[in-house]
C-alpha positions as CSV (number, residue, x, y, z in Angstrom):
1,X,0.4,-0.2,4.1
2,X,-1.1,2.2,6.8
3,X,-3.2,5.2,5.4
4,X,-4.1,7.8,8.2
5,X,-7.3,9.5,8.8
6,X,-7.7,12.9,7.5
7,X,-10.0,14.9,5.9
8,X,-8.6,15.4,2.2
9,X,-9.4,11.9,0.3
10,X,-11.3,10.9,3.3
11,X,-14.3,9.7,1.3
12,X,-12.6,7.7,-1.3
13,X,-11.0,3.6,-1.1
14,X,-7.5,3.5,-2.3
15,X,-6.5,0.4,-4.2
16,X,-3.0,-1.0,-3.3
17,X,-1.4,-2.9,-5.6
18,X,1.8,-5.5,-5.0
19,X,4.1,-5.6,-8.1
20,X,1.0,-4.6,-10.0
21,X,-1.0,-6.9,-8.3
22,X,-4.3,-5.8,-6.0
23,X,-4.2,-6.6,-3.0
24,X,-6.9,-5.1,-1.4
25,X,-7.9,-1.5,-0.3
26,X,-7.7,1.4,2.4
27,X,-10.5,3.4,3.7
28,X,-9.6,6.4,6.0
29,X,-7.4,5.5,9.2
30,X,-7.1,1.9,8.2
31,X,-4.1,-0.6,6.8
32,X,-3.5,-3.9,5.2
33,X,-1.3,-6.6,5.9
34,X,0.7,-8.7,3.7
35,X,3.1,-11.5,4.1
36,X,5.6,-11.5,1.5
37,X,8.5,-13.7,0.5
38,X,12.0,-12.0,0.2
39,X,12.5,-10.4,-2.8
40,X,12.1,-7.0,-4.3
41,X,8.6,-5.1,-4.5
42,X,7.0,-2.0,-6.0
43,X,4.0,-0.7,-3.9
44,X,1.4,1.9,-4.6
45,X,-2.1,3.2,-4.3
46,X,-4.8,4.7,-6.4
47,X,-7.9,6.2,-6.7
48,X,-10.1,7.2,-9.5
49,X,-7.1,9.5,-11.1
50,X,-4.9,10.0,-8.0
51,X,-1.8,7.7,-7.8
52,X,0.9,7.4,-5.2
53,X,4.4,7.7,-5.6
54,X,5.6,4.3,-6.1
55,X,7.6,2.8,-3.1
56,X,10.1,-0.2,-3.8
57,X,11.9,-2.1,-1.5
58,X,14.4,-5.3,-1.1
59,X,12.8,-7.7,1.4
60,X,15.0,-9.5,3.6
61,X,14.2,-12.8,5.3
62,X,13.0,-12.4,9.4
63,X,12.4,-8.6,8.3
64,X,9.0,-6.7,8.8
65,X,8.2,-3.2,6.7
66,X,5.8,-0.5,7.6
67,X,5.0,1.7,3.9
């Protein structure tokens, strides 16, 4: 999960969460990686009282994502 750099949000960590699970968190112009196992997956981020749409997506074997 890639989160740009901009000013609006800029000094706040977002939380980013993997079928509800955290999985670490995002400061300004940064990203995570994670290896998952095919299947299907909900992803989002939050802050304080800010939450991202949620994304969800069927992983395929051999298959890389960018959210």
């Amino acid at each position: 999960m890639f989160r740009p750099a901009g000013f609006v949000g800029s000094a706040f960590l977002w939380d980013v969460q993997v079928n509800s699970r955290s999985i670490g968190s995002t400061g300004q112009g940064s990203f995570l990686m994670v290896d998952i196992d095919p299947g299907t997956y909900s992803f989002v981020s939050t802050t304080q009282s800010i939450r991202s749409p949620i994304v969800r997506i069927t992983a395929e074997p051999g298959q890389g994502y960018f959210i």
